[in-house]
N, CA, C and O atoms as a Tripos MOL2 file, in Angstrom:
@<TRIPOS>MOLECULE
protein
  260   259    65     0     0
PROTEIN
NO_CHARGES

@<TRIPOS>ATOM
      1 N          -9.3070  -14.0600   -6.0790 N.3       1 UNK1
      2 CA         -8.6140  -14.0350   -4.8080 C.3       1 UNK1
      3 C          -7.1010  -14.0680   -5.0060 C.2       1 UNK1
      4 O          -6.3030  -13.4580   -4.2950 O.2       1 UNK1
      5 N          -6.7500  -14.9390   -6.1730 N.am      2 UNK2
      6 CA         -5.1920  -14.6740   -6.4600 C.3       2 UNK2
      7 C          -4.4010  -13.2780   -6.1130 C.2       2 UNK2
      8 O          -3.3550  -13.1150   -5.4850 O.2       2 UNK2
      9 N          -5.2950  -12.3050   -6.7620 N.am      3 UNK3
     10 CA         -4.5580  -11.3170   -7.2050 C.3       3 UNK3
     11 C          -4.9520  -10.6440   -5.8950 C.2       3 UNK3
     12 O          -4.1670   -9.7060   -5.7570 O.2       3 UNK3
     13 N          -5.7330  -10.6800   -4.9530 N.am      4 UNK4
     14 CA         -5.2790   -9.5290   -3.8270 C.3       4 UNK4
     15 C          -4.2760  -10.3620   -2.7010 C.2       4 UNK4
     16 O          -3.9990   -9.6800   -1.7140 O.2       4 UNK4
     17 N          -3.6140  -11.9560   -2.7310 N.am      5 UNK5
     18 CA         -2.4360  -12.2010   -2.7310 C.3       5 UNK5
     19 C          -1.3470  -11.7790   -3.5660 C.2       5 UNK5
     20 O          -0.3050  -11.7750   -2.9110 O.2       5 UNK5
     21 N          -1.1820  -11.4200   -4.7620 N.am      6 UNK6
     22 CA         -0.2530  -11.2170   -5.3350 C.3       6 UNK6
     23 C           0.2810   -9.7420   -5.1780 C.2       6 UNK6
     24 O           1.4690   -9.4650   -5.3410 O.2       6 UNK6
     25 N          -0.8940   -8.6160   -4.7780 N.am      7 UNK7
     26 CA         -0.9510   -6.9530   -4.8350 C.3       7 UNK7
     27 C          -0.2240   -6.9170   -3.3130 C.2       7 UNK7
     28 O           0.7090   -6.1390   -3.1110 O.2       7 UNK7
     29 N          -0.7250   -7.8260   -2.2520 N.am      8 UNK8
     30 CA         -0.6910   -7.6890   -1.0740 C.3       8 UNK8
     31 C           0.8260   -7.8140   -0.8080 C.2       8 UNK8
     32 O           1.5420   -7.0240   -0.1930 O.2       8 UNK8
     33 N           1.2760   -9.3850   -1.6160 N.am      9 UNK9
     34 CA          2.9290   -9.4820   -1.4910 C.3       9 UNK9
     35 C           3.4250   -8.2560   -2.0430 C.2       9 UNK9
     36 O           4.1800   -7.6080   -1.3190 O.2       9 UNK9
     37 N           3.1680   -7.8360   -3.1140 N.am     10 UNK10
     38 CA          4.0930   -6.6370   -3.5120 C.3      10 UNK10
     39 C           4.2480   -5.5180   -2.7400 C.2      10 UNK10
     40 O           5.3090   -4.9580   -2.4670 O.2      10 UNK10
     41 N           3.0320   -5.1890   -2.3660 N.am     11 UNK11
     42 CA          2.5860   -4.0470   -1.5690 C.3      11 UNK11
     43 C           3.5700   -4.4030   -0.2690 C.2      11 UNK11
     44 O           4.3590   -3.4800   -0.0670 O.2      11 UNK11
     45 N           3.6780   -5.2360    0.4260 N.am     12 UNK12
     46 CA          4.4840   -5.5490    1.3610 C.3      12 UNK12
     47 C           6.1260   -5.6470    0.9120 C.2      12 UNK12
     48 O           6.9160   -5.4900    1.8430 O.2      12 UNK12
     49 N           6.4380   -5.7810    0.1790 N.am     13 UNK13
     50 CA          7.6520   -5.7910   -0.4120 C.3      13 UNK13
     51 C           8.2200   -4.3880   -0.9130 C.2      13 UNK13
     52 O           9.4100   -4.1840   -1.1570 O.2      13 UNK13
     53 N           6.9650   -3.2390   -1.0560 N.am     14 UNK14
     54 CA          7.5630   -2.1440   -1.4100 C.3      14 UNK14
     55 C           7.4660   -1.4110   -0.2450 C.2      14 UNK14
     56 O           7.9480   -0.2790   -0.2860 O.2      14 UNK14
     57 N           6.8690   -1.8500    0.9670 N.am     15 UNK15
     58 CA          7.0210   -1.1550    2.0220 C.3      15 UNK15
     59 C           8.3440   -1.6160    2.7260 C.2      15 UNK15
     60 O           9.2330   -0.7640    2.7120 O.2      15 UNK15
     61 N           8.5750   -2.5460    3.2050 N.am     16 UNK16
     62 CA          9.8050   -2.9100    3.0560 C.3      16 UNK16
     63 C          10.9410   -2.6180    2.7320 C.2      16 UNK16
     64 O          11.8760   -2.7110    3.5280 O.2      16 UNK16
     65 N          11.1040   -2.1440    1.3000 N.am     17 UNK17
     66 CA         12.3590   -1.2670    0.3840 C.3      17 UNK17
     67 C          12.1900    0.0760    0.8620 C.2      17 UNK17
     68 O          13.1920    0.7190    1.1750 O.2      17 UNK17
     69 N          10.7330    0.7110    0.9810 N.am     18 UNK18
     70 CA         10.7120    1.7320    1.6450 C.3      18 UNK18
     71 C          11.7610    2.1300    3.0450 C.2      18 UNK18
     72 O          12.4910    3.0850    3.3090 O.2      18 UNK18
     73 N          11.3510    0.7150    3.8190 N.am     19 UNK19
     74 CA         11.9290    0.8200    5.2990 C.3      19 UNK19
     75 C          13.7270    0.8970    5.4780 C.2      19 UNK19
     76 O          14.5690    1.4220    6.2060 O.2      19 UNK19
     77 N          13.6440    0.1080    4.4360 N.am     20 UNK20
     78 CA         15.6100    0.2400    3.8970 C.3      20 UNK20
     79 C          16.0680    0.9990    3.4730 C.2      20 UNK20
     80 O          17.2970    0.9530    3.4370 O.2      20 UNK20
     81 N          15.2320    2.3870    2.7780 N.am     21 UNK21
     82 CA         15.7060    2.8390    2.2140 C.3      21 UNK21
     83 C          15.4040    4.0420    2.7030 C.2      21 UNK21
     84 O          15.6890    5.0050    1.9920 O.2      21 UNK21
     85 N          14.8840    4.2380    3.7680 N.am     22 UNK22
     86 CA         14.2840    5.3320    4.7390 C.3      22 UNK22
     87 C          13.3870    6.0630    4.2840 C.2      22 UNK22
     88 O          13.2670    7.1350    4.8780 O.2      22 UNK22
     89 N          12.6390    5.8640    3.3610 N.am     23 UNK23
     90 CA         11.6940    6.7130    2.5840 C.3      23 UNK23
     91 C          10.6030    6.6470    3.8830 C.2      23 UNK23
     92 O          10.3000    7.8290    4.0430 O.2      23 UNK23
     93 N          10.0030    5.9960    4.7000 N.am     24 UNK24
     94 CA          8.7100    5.8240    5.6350 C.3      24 UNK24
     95 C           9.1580    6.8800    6.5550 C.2      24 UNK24
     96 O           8.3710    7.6380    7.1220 O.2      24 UNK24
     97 N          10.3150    6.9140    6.6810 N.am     25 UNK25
     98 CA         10.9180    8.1220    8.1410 C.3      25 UNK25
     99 C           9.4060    9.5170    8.1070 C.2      25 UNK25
    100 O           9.1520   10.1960    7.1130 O.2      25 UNK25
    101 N           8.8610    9.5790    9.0730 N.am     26 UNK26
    102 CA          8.1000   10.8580    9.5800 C.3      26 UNK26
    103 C           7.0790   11.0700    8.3070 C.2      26 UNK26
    104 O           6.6830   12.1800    7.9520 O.2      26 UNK26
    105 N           6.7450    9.9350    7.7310 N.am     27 UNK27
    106 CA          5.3010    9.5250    6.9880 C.3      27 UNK27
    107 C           4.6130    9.0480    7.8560 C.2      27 UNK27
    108 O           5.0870    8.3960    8.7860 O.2      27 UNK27
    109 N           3.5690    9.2520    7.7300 N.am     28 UNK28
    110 CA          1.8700    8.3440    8.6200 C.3      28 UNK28
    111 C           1.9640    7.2120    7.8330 C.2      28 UNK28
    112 O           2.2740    7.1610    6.6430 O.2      28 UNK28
    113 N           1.6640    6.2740    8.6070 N.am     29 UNK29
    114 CA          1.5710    4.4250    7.9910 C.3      29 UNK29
    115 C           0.4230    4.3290    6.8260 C.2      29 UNK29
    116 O           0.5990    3.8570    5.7030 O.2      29 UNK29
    117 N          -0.8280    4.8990    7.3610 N.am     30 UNK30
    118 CA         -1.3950    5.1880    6.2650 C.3      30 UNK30
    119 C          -1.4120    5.9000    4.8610 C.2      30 UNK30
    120 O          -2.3840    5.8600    4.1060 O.2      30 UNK30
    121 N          -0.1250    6.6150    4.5670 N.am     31 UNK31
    122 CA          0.1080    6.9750    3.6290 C.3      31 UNK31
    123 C           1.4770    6.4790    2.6610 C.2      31 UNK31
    124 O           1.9560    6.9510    1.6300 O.2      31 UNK31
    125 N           1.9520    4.9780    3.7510 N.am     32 UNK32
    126 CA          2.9470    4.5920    2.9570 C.3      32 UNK32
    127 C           2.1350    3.1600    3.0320 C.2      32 UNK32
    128 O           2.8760    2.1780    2.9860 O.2      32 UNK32
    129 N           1.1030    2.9650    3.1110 N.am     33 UNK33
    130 CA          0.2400    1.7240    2.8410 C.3      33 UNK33
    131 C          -0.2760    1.9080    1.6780 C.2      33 UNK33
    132 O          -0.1750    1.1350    0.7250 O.2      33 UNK33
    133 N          -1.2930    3.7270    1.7290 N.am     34 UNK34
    134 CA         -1.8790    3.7780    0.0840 C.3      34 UNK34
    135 C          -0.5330    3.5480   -0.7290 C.2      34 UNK34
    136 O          -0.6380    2.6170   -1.5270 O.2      34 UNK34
    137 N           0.7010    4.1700   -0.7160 N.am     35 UNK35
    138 CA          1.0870    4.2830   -1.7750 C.3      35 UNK35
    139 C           1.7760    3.2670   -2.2600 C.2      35 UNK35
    140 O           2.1410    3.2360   -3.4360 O.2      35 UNK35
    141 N           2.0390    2.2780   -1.3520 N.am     36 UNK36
    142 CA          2.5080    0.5240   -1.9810 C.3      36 UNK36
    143 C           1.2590   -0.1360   -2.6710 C.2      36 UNK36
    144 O           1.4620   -0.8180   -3.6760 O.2      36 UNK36
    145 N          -0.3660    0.0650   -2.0670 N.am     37 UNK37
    146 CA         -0.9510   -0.1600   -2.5330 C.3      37 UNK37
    147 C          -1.4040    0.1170   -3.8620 C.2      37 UNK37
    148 O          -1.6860   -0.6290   -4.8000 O.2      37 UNK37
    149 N          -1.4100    1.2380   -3.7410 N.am     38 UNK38
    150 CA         -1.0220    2.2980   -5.2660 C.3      38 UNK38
    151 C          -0.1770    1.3120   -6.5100 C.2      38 UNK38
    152 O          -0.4490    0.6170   -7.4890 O.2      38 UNK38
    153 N           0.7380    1.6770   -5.9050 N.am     39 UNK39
    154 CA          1.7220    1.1310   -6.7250 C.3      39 UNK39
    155 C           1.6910   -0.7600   -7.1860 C.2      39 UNK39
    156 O           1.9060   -1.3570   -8.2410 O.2      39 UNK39
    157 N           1.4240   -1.0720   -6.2090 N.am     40 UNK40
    158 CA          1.2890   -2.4930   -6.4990 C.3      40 UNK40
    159 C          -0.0950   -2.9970   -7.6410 C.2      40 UNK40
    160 O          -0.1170   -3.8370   -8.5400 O.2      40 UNK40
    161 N          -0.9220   -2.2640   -7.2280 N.am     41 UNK41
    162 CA         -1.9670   -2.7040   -8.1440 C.3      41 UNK41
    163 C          -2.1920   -2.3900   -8.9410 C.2      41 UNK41
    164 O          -3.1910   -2.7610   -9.5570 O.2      41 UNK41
    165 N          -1.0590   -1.2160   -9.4880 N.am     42 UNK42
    166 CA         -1.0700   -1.0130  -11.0320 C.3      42 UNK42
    167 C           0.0230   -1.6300  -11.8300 C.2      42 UNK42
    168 O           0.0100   -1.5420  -13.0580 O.2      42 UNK42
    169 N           1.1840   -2.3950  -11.0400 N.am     43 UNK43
    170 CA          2.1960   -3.6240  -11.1840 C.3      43 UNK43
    171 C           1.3900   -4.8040  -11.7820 C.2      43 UNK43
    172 O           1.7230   -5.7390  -12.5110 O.2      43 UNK43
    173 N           0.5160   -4.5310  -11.3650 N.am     44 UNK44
    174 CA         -0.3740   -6.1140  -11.7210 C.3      44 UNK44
    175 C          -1.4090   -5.7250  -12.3250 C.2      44 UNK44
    176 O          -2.3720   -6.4200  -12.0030 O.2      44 UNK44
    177 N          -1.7360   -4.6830  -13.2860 N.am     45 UNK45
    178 CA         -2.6520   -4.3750  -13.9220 C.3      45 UNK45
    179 C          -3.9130   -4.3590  -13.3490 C.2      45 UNK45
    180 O          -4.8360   -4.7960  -14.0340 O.2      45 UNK45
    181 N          -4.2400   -3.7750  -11.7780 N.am     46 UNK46
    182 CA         -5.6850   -3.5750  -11.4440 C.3      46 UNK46
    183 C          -5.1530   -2.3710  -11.6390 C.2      46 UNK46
    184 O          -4.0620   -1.9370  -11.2700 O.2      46 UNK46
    185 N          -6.3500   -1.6580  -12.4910 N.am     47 UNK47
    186 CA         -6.6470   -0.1780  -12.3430 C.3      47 UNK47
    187 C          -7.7560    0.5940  -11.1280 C.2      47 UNK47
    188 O          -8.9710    0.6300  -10.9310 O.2      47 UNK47
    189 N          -6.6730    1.0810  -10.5760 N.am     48 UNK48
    190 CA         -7.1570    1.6720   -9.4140 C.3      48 UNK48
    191 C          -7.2780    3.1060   -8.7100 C.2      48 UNK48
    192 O          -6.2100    3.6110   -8.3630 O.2      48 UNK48
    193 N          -8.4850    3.8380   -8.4520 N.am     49 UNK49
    194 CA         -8.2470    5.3720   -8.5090 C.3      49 UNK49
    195 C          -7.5030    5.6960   -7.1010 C.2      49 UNK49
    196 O          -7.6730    4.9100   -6.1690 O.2      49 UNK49
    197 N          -6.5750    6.9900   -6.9130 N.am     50 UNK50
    198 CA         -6.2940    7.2980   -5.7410 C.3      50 UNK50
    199 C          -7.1890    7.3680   -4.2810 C.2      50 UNK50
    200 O          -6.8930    7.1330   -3.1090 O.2      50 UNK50
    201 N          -8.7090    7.9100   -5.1210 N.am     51 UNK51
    202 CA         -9.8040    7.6680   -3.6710 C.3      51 UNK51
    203 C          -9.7500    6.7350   -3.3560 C.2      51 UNK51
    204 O          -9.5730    6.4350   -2.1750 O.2      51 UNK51
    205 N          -9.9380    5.5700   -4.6910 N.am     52 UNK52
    206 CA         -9.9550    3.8030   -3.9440 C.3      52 UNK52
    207 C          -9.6050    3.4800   -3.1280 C.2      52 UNK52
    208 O         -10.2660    3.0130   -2.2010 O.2      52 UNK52
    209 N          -7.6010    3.7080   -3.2130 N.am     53 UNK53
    210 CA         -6.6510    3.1670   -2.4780 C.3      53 UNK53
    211 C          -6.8610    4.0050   -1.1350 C.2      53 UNK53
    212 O          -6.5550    3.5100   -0.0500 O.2      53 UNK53
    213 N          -7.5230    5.6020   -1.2690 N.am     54 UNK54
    214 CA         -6.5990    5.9790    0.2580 C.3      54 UNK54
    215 C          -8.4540    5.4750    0.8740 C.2      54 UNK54
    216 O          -8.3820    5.6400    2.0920 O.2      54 UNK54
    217 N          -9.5320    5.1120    0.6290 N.am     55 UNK55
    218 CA        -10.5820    4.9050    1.3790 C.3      55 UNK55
    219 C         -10.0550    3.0750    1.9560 C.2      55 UNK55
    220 O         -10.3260    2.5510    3.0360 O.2      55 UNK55
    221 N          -9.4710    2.6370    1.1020 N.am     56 UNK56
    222 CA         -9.1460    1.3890    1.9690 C.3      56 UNK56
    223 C          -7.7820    1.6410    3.2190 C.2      56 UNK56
    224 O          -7.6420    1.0930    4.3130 O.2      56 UNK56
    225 N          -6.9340    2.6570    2.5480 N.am     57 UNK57
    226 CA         -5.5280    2.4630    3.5060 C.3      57 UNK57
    227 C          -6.3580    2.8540    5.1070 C.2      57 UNK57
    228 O          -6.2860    2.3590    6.2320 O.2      57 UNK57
    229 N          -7.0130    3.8100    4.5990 N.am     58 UNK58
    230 CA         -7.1300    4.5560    6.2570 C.3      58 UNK58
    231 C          -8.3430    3.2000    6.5550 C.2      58 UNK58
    232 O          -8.1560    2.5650    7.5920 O.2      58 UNK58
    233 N          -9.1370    2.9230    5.9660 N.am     59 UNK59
    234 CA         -9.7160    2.0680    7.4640 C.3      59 UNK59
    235 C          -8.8500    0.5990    7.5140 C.2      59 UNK59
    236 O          -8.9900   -0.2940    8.3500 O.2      59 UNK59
    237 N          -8.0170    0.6250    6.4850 N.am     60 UNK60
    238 CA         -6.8830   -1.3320    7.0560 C.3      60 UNK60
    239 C          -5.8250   -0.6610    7.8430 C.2      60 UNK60
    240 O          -5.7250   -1.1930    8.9490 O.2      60 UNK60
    241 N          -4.6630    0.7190    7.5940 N.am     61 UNK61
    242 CA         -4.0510    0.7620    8.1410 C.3      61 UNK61
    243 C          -4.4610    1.5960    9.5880 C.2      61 UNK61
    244 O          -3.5890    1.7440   10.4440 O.2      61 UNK61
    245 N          -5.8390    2.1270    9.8000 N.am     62 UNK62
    246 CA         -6.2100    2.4530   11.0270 C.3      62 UNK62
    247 C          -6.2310    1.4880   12.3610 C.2      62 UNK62
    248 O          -6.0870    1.7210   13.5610 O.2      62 UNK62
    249 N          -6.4410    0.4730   11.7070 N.am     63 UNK63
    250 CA         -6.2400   -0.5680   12.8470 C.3      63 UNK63
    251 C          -7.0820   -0.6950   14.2910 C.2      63 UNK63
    252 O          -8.2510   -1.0790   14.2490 O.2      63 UNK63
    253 N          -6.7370   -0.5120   14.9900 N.am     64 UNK64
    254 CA         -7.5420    0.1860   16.5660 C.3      64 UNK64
    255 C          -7.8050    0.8150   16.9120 C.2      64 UNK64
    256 O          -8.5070    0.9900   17.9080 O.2      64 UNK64
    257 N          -7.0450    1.8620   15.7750 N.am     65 UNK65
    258 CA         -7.6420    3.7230   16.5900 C.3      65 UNK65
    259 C          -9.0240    3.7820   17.1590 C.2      65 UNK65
    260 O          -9.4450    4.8290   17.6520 O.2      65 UNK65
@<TRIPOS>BOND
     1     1     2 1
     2     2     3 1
     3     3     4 2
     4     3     5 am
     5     5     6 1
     6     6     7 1
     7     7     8 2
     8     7     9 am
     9     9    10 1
    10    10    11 1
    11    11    12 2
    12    11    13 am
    13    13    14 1
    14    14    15 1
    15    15    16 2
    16    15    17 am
    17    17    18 1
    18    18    19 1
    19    19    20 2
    20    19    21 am
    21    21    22 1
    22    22    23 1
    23    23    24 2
    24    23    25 am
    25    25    26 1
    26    26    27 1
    27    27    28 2
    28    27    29 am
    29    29    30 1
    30    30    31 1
    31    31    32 2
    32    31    33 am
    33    33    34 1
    34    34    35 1
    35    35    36 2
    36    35    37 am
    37    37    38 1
    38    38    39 1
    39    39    40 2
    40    39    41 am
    41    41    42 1
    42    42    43 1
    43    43    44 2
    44    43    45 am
    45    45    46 1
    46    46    47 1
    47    47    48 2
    48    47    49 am
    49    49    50 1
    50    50    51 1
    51    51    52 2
    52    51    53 am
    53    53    54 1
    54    54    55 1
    55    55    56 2
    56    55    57 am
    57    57    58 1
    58    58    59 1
    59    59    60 2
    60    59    61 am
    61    61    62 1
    62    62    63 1
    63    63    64 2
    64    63    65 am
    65    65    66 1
    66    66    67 1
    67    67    68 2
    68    67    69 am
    69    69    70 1
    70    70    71 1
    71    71    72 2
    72    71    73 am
    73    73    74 1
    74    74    75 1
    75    75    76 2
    76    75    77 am
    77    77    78 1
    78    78    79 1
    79    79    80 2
    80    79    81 am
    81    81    82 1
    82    82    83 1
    83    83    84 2
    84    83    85 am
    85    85    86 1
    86    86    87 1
    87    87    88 2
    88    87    89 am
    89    89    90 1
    90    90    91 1
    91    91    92 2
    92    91    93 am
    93    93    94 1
    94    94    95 1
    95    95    96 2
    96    95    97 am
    97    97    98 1
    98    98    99 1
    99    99   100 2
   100    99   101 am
   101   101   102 1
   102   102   103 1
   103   103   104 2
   104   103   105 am
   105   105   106 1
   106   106   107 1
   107   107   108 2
   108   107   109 am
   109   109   110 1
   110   110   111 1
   111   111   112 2
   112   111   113 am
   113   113   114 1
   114   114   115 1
   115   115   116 2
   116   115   117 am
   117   117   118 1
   118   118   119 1
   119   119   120 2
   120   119   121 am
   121   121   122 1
   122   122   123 1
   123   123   124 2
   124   123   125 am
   125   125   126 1
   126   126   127 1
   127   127   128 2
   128   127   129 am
   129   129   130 1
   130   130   131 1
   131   131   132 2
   132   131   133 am
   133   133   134 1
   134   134   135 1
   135   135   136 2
   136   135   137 am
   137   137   138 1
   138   138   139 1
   139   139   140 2
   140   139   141 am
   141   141   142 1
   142   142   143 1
   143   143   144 2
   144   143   145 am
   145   145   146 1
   146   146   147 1
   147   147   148 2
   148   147   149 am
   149   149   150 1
   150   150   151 1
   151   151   152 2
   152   151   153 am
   153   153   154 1
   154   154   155 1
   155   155   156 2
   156   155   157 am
   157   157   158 1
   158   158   159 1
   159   159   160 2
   160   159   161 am
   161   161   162 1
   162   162   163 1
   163   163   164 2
   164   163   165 am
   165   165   166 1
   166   166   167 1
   167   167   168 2
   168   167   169 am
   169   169   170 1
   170   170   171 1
   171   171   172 2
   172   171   173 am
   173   173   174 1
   174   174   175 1
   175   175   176 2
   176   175   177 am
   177   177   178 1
   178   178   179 1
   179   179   180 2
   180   179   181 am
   181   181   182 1
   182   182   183 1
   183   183   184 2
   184   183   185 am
   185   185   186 1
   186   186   187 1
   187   187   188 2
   188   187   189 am
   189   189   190 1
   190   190   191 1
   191   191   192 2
   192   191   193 am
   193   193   194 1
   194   194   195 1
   195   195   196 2
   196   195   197 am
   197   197   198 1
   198   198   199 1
   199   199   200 2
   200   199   201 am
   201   201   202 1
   202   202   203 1
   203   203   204 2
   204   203   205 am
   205   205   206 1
   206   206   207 1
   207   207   208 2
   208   207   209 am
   209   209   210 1
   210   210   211 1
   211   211   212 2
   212   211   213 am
   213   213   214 1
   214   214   215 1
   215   215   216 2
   216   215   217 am
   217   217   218 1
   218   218   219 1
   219   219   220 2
   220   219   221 am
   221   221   222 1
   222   222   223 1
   223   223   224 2
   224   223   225 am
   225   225   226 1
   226   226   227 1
   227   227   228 2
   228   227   229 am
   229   229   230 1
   230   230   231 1
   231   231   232 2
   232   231   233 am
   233   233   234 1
   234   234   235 1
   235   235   236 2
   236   235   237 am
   237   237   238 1
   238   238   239 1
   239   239   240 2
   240   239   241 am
   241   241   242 1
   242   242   243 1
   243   243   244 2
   244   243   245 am
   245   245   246 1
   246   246   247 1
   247   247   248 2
   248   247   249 am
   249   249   250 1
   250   250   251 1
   251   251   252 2
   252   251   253 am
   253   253   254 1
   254   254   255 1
   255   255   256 2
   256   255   257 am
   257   257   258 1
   258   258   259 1
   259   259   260 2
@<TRIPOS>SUBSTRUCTURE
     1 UNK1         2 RESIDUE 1 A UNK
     2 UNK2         6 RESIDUE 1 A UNK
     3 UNK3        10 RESIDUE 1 A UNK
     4 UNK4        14 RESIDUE 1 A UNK
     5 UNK5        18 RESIDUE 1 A UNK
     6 UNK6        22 RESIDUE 1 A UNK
     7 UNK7        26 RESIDUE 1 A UNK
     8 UNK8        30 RESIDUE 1 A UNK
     9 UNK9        34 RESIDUE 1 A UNK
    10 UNK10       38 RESIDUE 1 A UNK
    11 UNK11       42 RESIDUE 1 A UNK
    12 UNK12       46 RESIDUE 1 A UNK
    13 UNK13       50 RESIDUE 1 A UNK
    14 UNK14       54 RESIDUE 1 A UNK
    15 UNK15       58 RESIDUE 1 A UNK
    16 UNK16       62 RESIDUE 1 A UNK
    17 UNK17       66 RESIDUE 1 A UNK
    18 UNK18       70 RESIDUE 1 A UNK
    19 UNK19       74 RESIDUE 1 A UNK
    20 UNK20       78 RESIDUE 1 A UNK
    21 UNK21       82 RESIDUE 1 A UNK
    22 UNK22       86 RESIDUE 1 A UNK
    23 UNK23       90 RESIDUE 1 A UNK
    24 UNK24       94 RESIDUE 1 A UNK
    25 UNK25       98 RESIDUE 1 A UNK
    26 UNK26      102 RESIDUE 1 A UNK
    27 UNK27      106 RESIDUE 1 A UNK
    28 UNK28      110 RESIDUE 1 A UNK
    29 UNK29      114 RESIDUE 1 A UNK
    30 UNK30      118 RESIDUE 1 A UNK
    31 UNK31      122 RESIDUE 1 A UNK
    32 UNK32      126 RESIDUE 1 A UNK
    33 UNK33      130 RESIDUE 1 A UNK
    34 UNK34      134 RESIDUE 1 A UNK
    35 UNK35      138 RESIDUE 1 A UNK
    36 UNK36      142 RESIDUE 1 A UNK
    37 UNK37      146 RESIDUE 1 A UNK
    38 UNK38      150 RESIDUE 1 A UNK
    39 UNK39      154 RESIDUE 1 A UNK
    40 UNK40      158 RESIDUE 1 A UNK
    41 UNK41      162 RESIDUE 1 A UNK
    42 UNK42      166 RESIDUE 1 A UNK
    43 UNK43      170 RESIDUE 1 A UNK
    44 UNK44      174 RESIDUE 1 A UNK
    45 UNK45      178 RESIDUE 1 A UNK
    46 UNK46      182 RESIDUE 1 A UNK
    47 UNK47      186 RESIDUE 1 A UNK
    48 UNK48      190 RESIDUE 1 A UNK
    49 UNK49      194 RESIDUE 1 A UNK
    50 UNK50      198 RESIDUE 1 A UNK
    51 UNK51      202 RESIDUE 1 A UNK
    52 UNK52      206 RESIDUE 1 A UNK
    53 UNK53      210 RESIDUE 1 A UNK
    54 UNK54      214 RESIDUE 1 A UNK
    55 UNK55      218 RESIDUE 1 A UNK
    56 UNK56      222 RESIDUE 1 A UNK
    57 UNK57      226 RESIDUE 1 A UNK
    58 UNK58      230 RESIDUE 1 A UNK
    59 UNK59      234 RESIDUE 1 A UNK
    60 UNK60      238 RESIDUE 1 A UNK
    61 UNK61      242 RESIDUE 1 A UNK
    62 UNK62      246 RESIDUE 1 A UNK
    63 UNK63      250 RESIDUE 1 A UNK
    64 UNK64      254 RESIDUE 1 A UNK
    65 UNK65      258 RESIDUE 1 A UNK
């Protein structure tokens, strides 16, 4: 359980730098969720395939649709 706190802070922290740095401008949320996710969990040594990440982004960052 540590570590999907630790992926989650990062992952939130690179969305974030994203937002400062205007990289999210006229991206879908779901595709700047996989790719912090992406990125974060190979920061922390989970190896993780691109299907992985985008089958979780779209149903966490889908939300209510």
């Amino acid at each position: 359980m540590m570590h999907v706190q630790a992926v989650s802070s990062t992952a939130l922290k690179l969305v974030q730098s994203m937002k400062r740095d205007w990289m999210q401008t006229g991206r879908r949320p779901s595709g700047i969720c996989g790719a912090a996710l992406f990125i974060a969990s190979h920061i922390h040594g989970i190896e993780k395939t691109k299907r992985e990440i985008i089958s979780v982004s779209r149903s966490a960052c889908a939300g209510g649709r």
